[in-house]
C-alpha positions as CSV (number, residue, x, y, z in Angstrom):
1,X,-4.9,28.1,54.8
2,X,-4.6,31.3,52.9
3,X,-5.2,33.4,55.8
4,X,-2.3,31.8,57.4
5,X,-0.1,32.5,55.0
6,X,-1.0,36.3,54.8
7,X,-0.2,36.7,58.3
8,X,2.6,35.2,58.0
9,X,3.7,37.6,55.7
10,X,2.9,40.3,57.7
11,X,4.8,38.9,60.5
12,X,8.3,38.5,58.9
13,X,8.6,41.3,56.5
14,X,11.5,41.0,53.6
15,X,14.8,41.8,54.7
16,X,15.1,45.5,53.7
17,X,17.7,45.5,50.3
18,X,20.4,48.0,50.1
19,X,21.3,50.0,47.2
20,X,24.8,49.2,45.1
21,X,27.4,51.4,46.9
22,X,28.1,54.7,44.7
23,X,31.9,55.5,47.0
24,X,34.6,56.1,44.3
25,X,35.7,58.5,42.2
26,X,33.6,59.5,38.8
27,X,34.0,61.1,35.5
28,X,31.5,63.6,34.3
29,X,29.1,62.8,31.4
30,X,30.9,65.5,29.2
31,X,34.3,64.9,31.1
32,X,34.6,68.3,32.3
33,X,35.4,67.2,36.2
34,X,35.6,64.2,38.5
35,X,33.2,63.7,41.5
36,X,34.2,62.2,44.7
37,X,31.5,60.7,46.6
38,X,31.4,59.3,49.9
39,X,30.4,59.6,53.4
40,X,29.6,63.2,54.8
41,X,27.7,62.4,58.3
42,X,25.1,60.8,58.2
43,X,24.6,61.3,54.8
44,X,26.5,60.7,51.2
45,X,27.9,63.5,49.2
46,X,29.7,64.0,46.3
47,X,33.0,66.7,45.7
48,X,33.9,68.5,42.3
49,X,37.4,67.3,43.1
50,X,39.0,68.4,39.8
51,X,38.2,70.3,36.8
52,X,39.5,68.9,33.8
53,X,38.0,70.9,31.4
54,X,36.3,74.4,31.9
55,X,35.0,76.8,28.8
56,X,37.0,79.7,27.9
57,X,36.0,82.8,30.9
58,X,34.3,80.2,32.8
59,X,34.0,81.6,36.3
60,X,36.3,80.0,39.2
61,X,33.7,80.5,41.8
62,X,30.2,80.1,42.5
63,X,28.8,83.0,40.8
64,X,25.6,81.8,39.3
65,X,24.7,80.6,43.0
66,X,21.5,82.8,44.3
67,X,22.9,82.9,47.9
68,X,25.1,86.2,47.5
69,X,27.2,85.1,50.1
70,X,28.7,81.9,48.4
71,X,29.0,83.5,45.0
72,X,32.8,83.7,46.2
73,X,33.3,80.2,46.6
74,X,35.3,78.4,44.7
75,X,33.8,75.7,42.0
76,X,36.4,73.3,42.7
77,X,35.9,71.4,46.0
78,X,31.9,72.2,45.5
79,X,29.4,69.6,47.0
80,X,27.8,68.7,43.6
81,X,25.8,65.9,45.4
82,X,24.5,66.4,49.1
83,X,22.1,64.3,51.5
84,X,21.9,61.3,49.8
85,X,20.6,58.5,51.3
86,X,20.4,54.8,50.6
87,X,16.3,54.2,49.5
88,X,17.0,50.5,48.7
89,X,17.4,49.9,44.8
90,X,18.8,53.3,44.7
91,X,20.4,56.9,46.1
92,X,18.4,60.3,46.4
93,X,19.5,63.2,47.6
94,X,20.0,66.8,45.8
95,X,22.3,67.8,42.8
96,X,23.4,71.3,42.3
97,X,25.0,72.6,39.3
98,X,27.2,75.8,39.2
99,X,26.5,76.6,35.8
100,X,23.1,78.2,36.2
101,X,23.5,77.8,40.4
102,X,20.3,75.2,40.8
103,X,19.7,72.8,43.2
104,X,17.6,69.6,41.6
105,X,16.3,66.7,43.5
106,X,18.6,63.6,41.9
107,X,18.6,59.9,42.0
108,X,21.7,58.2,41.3
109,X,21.6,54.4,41.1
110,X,24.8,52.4,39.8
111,X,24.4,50.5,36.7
112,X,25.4,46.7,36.0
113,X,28.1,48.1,33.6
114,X,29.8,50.1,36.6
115,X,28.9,53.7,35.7
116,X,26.8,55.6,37.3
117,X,23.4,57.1,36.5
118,X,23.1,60.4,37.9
119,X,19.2,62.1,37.5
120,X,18.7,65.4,38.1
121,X,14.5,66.2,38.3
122,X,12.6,69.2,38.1
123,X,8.7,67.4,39.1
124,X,8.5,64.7,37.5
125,X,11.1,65.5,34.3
126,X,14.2,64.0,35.1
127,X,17.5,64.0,33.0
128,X,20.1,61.5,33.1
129,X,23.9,61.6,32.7
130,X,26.1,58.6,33.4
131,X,29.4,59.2,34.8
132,X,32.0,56.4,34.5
133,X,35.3,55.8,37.3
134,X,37.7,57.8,36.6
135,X,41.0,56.6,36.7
């Protein structure tokens, strides 16, 4: 009996699960911007679609970015997030941040509470922020 039931298995596979849809609009951890994120092809990104809060003499464009030709892009309208894709319980893809002009692999998952966890990982260190909707 056992070896029926193991082919069994193997014949009707779980239904693949999605992840939580991450679509909206989000406040930063330190609520210095909001991030829109939503369908870019075939993929998911995510847009710094307004700066709320910037540091005094805090560049306007991409600077810090180690392509010399986007260093003249502005930060605003950025893709933070780019080529995530739905891996079942969650969303991985790549996070860049302008600050220091890094790109960091990322999985962002959403969290029963609504807000977002956002990982940015370097190897095997990652480092969460949660972003909440913005409003």
């Amino acid at each position: 009996m056992k070896p029926l039931l193991l082919a069994a298995a193997l014949l009707f596979p779980a239904a693949a699960q999605a992840a939580t849809p991450i679509s909206g609009r989000w406040l930063t951890e330190d609520g210095s911007g909001v991030v829109t994120i939503g369908p870019c092809g075939a993929t998911t990104c995510g847009r710094l679609t307004q700066i709320l809060k910037s540091q005094p003499n805090a560049p306007k464009t991409d600077v810090a970015n180690s392509n010399p030709a986007l260093r003249s892009r502005p930060i605003q309208g950025i893709a933070i997030l780019s080529g995530f894709a739905d891996k079942g319980k969650d969303w991985r893809g790549t996070i860049y941040d302008p600050r220091n002009g890094k790109s960091y692999k990322s999985i962002v998952a959403r969290s029963p509470d609504g807000s977002l966890a956002v990982k940015g990982c370097i190897a095997f260190f990652c480092q969460t922020q949660r972003w909440t909707p913005a409003r």
